[in-house]
N, C-alpha and C positions, 0 to 999 in steps of 0.2 A: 417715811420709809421705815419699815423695821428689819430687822436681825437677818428676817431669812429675806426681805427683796434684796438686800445687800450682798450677799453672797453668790458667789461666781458659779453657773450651772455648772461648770466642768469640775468643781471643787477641786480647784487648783491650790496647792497653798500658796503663796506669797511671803517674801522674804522682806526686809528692810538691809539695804547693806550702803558703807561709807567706804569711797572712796577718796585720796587725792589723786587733785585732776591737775593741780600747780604747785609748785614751789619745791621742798625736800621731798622725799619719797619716804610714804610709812605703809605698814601692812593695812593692808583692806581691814573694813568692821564689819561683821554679820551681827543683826539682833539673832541675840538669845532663841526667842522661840518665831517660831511659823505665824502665820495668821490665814484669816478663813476668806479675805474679801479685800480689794483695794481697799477698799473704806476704813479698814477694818487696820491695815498697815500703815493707814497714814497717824495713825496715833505714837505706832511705833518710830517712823518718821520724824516727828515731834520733838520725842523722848531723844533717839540717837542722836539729832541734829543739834539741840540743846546740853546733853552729854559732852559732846565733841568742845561746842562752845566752851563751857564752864570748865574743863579739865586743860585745853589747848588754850585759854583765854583772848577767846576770837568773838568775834561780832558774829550770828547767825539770823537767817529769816528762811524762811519755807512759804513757795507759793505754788501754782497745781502748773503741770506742763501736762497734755492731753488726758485728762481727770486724772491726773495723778502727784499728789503729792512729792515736790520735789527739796530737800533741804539746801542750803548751801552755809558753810562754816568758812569765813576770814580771820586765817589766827593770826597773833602774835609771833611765831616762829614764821612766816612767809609761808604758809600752808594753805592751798583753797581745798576742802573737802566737798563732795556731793554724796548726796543721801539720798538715796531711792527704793522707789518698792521696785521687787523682782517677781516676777512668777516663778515657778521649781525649774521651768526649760530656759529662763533667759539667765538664770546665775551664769558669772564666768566662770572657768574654770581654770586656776593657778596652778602653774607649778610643771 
């Protein structure tokens, strides 16, 4: 598969965003930038899901739930985070 069969006809962008789902409550994480393709966000995935890890110092692994990349972070603080890609219409919206 290359570049363009990857990419979503509707060129949706796609977000990567952490939330916690257990323990203390912290503010949600948005990756930095957009991306072009699920495919394409599960890298960011990766990157956030591991980030979380190392700074929270938790155990992490990412496996795919309906082709998609899903992270999960067990920290040290009693924290579980989940890591997911988003399309631009399923972000939630805070506040």
């Amino acid at each position: 598969m290359n570049a363009t069969e990857d990419r979503d006809p509707a060129e949706t962008a796609y977000f990567v965003a952490a939330e916690v789902v257990h323990g203390p409550p912290a503010d949600p994480v948005l990756a930095k930038t957009p991306f072009c393709s699920v495919g394409c966000a599960g890298v960011g995935v990766y990157q956030l899901t591991h980030s979380i890890s190392a700074s929270e110092e938790g155990a992490a692994f990412v496996l795919r739930h309906h082709d998609r990349p899903v992270g999960c972070v067990a920290t040290s603080a009693g924290r579980m985070w989940l890591v997911r890609t988003l399309a631009f219409h399923e972000l939630p919206t805070y506040g």
